[in-house]
C-alpha positions in Angstrom: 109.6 90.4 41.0 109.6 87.7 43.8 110.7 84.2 43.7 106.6 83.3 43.8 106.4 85.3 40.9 108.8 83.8 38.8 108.4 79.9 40.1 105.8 77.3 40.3 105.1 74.8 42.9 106.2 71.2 42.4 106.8 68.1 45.1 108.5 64.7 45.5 107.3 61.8 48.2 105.1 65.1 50.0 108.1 67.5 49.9 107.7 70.4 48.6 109.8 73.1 46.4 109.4 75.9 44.3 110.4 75.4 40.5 112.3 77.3 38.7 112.7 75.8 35.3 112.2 72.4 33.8 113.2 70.1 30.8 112.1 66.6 29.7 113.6 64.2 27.5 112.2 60.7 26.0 112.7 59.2 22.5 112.5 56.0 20.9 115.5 53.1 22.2 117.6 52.1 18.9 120.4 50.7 17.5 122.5 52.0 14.9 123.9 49.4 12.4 126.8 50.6 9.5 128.1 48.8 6.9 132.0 48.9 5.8 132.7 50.6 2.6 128.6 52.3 2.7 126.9 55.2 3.6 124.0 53.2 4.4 122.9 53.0 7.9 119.7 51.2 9.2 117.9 52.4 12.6 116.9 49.4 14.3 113.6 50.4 16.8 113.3 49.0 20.3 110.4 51.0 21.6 110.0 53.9 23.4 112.3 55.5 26.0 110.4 56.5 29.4 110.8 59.9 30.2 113.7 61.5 32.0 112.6 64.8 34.2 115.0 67.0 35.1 113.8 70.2 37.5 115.6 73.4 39.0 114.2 72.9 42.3 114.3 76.2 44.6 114.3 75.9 48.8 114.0 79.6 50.3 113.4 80.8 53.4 109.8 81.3 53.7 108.6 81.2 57.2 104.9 80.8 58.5 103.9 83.6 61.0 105.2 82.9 64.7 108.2 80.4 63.3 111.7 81.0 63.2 113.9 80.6 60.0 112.8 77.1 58.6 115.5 77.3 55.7 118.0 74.7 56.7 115.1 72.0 57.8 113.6 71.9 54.7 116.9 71.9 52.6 117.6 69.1 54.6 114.2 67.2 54.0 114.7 67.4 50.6 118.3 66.0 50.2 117.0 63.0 52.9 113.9 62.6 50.7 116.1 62.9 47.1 118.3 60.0 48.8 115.8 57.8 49.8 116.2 54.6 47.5 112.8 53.9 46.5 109.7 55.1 44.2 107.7 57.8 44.9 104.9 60.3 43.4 107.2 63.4 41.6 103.8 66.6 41.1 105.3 68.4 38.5 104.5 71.8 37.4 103.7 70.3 34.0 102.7 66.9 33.9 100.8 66.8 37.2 100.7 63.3 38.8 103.6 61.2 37.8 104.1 58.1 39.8 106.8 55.5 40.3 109.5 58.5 40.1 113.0 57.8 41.2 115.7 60.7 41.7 119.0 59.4 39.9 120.8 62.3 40.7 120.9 66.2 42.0 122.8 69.2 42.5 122.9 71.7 45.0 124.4 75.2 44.9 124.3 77.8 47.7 125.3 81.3 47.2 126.9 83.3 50.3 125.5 86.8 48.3 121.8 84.9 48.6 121.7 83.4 52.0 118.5 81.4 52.5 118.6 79.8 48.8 119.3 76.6 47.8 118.9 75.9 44.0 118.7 72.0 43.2 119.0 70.8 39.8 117.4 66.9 39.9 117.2 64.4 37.3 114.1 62.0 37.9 113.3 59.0 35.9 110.9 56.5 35.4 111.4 53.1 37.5 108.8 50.7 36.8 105.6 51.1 35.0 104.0 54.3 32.8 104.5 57.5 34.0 103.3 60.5 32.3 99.2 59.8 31.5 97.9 60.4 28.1 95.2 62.9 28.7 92.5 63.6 26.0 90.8 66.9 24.7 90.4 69.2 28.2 86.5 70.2 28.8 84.3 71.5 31.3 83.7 67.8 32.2 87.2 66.7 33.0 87.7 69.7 35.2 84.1 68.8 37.2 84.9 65.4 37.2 88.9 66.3 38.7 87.3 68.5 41.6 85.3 65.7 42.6 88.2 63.5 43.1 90.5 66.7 45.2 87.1 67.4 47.0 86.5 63.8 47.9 89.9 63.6 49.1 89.4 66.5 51.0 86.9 65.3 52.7 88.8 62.2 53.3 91.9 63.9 54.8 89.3 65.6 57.7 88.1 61.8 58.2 91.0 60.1 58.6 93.2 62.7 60.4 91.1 65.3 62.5 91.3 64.0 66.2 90.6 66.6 69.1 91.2 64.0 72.1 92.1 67.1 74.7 89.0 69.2 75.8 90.5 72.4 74.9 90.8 70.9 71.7 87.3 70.2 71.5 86.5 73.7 72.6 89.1 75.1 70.1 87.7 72.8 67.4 84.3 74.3 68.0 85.5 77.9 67.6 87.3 77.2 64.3 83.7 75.5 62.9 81.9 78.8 64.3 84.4 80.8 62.0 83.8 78.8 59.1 79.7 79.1 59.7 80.2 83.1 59.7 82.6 82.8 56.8 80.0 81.1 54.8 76.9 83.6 56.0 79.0 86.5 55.5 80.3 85.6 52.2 77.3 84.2 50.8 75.5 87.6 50.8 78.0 89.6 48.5 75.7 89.0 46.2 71.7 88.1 45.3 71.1 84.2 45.6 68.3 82.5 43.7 65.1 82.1 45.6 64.4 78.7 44.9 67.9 77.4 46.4 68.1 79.9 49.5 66.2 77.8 51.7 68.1 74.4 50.8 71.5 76.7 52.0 70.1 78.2 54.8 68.8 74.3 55.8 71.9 73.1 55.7 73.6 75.8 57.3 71.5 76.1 60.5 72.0 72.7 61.1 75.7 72.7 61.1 75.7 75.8 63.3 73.6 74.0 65.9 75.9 70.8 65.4 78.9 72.2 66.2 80.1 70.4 69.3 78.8 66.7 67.7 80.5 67.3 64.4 84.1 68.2 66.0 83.7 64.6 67.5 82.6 63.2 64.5 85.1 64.4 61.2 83.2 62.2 58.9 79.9 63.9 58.9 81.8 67.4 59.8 83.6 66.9 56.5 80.5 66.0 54.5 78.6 69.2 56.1 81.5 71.0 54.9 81.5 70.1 51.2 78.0 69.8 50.6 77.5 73.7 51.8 80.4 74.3 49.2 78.7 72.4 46.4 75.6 73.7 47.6 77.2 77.6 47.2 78.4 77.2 44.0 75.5 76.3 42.4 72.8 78.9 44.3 73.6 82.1 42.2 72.2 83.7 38.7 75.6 84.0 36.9 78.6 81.3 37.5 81.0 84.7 37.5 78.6 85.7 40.9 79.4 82.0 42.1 83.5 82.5 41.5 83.4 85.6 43.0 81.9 84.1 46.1 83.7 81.4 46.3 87.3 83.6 45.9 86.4 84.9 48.6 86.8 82.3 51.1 90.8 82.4 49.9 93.2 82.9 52.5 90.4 81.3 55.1 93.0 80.8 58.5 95.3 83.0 57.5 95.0 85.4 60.3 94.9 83.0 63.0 97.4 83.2 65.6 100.2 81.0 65.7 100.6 78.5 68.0 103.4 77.1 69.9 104.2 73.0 69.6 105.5 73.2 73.0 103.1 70.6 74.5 101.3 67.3 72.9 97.9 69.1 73.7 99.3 72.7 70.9 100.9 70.0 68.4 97.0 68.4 68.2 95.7 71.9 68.7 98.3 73.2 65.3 97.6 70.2 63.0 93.9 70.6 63.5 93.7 74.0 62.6 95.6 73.5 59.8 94.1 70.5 58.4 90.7 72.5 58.7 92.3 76.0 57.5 93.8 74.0 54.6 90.8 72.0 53.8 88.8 75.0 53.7 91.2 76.4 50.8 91.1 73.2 49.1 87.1 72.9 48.7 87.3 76.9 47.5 90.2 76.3 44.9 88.6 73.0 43.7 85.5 74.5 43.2 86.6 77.9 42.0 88.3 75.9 39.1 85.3 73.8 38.3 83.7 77.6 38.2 85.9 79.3 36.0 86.0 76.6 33.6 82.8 77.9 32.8 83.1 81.3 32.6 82.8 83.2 29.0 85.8 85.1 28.7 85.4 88.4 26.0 89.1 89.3 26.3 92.3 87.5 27.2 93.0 90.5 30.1 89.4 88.9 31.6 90.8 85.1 31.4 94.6 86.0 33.0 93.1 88.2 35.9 90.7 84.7 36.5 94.1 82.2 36.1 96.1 84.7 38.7 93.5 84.7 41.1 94.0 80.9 41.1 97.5 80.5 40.7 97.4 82.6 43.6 95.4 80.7 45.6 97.2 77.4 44.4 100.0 78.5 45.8 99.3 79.2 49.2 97.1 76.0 49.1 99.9 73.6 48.1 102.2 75.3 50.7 103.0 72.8 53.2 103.2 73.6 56.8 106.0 71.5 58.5 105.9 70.8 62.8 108.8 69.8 64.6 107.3 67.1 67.3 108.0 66.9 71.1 111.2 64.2 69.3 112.7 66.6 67.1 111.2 65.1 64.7 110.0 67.1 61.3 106.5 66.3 59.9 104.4 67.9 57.2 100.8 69.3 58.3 97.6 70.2 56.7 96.7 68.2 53.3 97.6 64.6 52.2 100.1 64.4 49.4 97.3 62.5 47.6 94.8 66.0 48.3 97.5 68.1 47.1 98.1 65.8 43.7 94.7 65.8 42.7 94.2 70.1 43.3 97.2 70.1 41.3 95.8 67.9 38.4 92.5 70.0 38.6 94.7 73.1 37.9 96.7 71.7 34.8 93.4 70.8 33.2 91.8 74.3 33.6 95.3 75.5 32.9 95.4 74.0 29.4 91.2 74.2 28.6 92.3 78.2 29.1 95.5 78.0 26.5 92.6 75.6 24.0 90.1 79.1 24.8 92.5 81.8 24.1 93.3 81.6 20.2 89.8 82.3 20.2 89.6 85.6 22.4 90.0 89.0 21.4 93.0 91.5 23.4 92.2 95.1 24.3 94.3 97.5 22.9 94.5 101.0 22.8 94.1 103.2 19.2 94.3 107.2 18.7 91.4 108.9 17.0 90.2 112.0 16.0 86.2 113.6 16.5 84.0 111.0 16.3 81.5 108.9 18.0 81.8 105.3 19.4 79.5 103.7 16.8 81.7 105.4 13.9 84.5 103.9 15.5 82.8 100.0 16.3 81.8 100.7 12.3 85.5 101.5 11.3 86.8 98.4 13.3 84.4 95.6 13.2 82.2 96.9 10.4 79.1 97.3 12.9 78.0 100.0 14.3 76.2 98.5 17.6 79.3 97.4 19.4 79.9 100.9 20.0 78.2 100.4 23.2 80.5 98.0 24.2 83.5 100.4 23.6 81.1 103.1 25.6 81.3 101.1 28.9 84.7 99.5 28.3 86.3 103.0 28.0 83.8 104.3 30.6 82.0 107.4 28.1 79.2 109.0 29.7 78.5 110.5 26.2 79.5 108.0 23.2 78.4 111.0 20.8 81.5 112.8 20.8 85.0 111.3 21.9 88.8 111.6 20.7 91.9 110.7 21.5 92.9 107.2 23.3 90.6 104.5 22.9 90.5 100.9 23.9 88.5 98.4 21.8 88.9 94.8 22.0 90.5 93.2 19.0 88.4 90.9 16.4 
């Protein structure tokens, strides 16, 4: 099992590390008052402790195509970030969104037999102010409503940070934006769209394709073409499972560019461009791929987890920073704004939990042993109807329901 596999993705001040367990405490602040020659003891209350968050943070050596070994940089970042004296935003794996976080103190272990590891344990607290939001009942709503916000600041992180001032640039710029027209005409036809909503996608479409070269010089408007073909995607099919499976698969958009080399100011540009737009591409799919799948009916609890692993998936490689070194040595993280990355991340822990409110609900396929018989006696013998037999038919895959035996799945009441 890898260290993705057995981690999740947390940050503090736009670092970024992989966590590997977790504990929080809080209470209520009291005194304790005895009395000589008693067994009585009074409590006095003096309101509520703020929470204390301590994580097992995990730095490996993971690097991105085309870069060297980037382990001792961003060990580094994080023990200059963890000593910083001031307030910052803590994502946790958990909570989400947690500002005014201080770190009050950390640990680091390296082990010689795991080269490339460093294993932090951090205590965070509160400084100032409420940290951990009270959220209410998780809908459909609340996730819609969270996309908007990550999508919005998508959009906003194109705005306020794409800048192709060298011709190539321009000319690579243009390229990228031809790669994400095709990657929305080719994915877009996996399966049948609506009629009536073809026309407004194919609109909006065309005229991005024959903006191309205005729209690189203006981010605003290429941002806003960018998420309005997205919205417009997601709601153009028969079934919301045809819309997630669409917009899955524009996961991984970028990833098989070629790297580039931050030897001159013109590459540096040329890199954080590409993976501001790579990035933001991933971002508009996850965001709406949640909003998606919070709507999806779910018959089994196998159906839900191969949906939530698709995301976590894609969450991860989302929220993986890149990091540049600059023409001054200098370290810098590319791609999505730490205030992007913190909404994406509160999007994902409410579709996390409105899946954990779904699942005491959904059945589990197991598999039973029986003798001669057909799949309606069986649906009879386990639900006490014969018409789901169908549904044990196509879920085993029988080509004649009349007569089977042996091992069976049905799905559980």
């Amino acid at each position: 099992m890898s260290l993705l596999d057995k981690t999740l993705p947390g940050s503090y001040d736009g670092v970024g590390f992989l966590v590997e367990g977790m504990g929080t405490s809080g209470g209520i602040k009291s005194v304790k008052h005895t009395f000589p020659n008693s067994d009585n003891q009074v409590i006095e209350q003096l309101g509520r402790k703020q929470n204390t968050f301590i994580i097992n943070a995990v730095i490996n050596n993971n690097p991105k195509k085309g870069e060297s070994d980037n382990y001792k940089s961003k060990r580094d970042l994080l023990i200059s970030t963890l000593d910083n004296e001031k307030t910052a935003v803590l994502i946790h794996p958990l909570f989400g969104h947690l500002n005014n976080i201080v770190c009050t103190d950390w640990n680091l272990a390296e082990d010689f037999s795991q080269l490339g590891i460093a294993k932090f344990r951090i205590t965070f607290e509160v400084s100032l102010g409420q940290s951990v939001p009270q959220v209410a009942a998780n809908t459909e709503s609340q996730v819609a409503n969270a996309g908007l916000n990550a999508t919005d600041q998508t959009s906003k992180d194109i705005a306020d940070n794409y800048e192709a001032t060298f011709q190539s640039n321009v000319v690579d710029g243009i390229a990228q934006v031809n790669d994400i027209v095709a990657a929305f005409s080719s994915n877009t036809s996996l399966f049948q769209v609506t009629s009536t909503k073809i026309n407004n996608f194919n609109s909006q479409l065309g005229k991005l394709s024959a903006n191309v070269a205005n729209l690189v010089r203006s981010p605003q408007e290429l941002a806003q073409s960018i998420d309005n073909l997205f919205l417009t995607t997601a709601g153009m099919y028969a079934t919301i499972g045809s819309s997630f499976a669409v917009m899955s698969s524009f996961f991984g958009f970028g990833d098989d560019d070629n790297p580039i080399d931050t030897d001159t100011q013109i590459n540096i540009e040329r890199k954080k461009n590409r993976e501001l737009l790579n990035n933001s591409m991933n971002a508009y799919a996850l965001s709406n791929a949640y909003t998606l799948a919070s709507q999806l009916e779910f018959e089994t609890i196998e159906e839900q987890e191969l949906v939530a692993n698709d995301l976590q998936l894609q969450y991860f490689d989302t929220v993986e920073g890149e990091r540049l070194t600059t023409l001054a040595g200098a370290t810098e993280v590319i791609g999505l704004s730490t205030d992007t990355l913190s909404l994406l991340t509160d999007q994902r822990i409410t579709v996390q939990k409105l899946f954990d409110d779904d699942r005491v609900s959904l059945g589990q396929i197991i598999t039973v042993f029986t003798h001669d018989t057909s799949s309606r006696l069986l649906a009879y013998q386990y639900y006490g109807e014969s018409s789901k037999g169908e549904e044990i038919a196509i879920l085993n895959g029988f080509s004649d329901s009349s007569f089977i035996f042996g091992d069976v799945k049905i799905i559980t009441a």
